[in-house]
C-alpha positions in Angstrom: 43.3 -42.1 42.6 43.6 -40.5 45.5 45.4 -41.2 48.9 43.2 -43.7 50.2 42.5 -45.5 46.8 39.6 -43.5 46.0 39.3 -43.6 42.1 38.3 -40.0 41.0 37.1 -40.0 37.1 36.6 -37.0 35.6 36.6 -35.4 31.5 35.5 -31.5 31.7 37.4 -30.8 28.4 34.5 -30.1 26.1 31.4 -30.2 29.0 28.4 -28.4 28.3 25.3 -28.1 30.1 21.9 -29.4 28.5 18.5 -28.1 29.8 16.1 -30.8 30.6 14.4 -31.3 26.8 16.7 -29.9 25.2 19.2 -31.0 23.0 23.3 -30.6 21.7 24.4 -31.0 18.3 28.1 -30.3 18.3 30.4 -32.9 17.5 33.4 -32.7 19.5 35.4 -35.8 21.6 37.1 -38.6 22.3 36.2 -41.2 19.1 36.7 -44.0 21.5 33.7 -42.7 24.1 31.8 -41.1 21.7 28.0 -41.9 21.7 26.8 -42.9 17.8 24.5 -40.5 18.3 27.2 -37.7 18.8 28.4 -39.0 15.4 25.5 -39.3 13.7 24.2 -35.7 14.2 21.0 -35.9 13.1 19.0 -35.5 15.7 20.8 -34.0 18.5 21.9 -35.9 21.8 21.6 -35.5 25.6 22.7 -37.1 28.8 22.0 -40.5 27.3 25.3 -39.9 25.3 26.7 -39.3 29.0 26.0 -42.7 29.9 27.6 -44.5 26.8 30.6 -43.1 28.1 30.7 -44.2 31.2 30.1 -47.2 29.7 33.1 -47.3 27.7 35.1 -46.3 30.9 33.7 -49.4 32.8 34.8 -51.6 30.1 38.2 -49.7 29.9 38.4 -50.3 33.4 38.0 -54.1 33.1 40.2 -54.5 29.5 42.5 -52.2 30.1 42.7 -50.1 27.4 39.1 -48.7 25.5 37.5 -50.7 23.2 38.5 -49.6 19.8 41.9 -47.7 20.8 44.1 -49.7 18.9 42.5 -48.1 15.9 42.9 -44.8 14.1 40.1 -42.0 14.8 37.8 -42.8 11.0 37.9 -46.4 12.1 36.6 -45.9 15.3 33.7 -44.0 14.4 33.0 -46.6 11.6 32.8 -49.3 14.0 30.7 -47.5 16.6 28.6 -46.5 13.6 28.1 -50.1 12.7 28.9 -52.5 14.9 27.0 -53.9 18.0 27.8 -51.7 21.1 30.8 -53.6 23.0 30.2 -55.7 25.7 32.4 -57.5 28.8 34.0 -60.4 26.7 33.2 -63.0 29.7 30.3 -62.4 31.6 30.8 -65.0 33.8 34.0 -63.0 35.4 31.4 -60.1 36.5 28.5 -59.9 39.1 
C-alpha cells in the first residue's frame, strides 16, 4: 500500500512472457493461485491462467486469507483439480 492508500499488487517471481497464440507449459507457483490448467499440463496455458489468479486475489481480498491456504500444497491442487472454482460465500455482501 502506498502512502496515500493506493494498494499496489504485484507477483514477478516466476513471470514469463507469452506471445499472442502461443502457449506455456511449465509448472511452477503458488498452489493456492494456480490455474487447473497450470496443473493439469496437458494442453498448455496462457493469460487466462492470469486471470484465475487475480481471481483468487479478489477473494483473498474479501476472506482474508486464499481460499484453500489452510491446507497442505497436494491438497490444494486436488481441490482445484476437482472441486467447483470458489466463489464469494455471500453474494449479497458484494455489488
Amino acid at each position: 500500500m502506498d502512502d496515500s492508500g493506493n494498494i499496489l499488487i504485484s507477483d514477478f517471481g516466476v513471470s514469463a512472457t507469452v506471445k499472442s497464440g502461443h502457449r506455456r507449459t511449465t509448472f511452477v507457483g503458488s498452489p493456492c493461485w494456480m490455474a487447473p490448467e497450470v496443473m493439469e499440463q496437458s494442453e498448455g496455458y496462457d493469460f487466462k491462467a492470469d486471470i484465475w489468479s487475480l481471481g483468487i486475489t479478489a477473494l483473498e481480498l474479501t476472506r482474508g486469507e486464499a481460499p484453500n491456504s489452510d491446507l497442505p500444497a497436494m491438497k490444494v491442487l486436488l481441490e482445484i483439480l476437482n472441486m467447483p472454482p470458489p466463489k464469494l460465500s455471500n453474494n449479497e455482501d458484494w455489488s
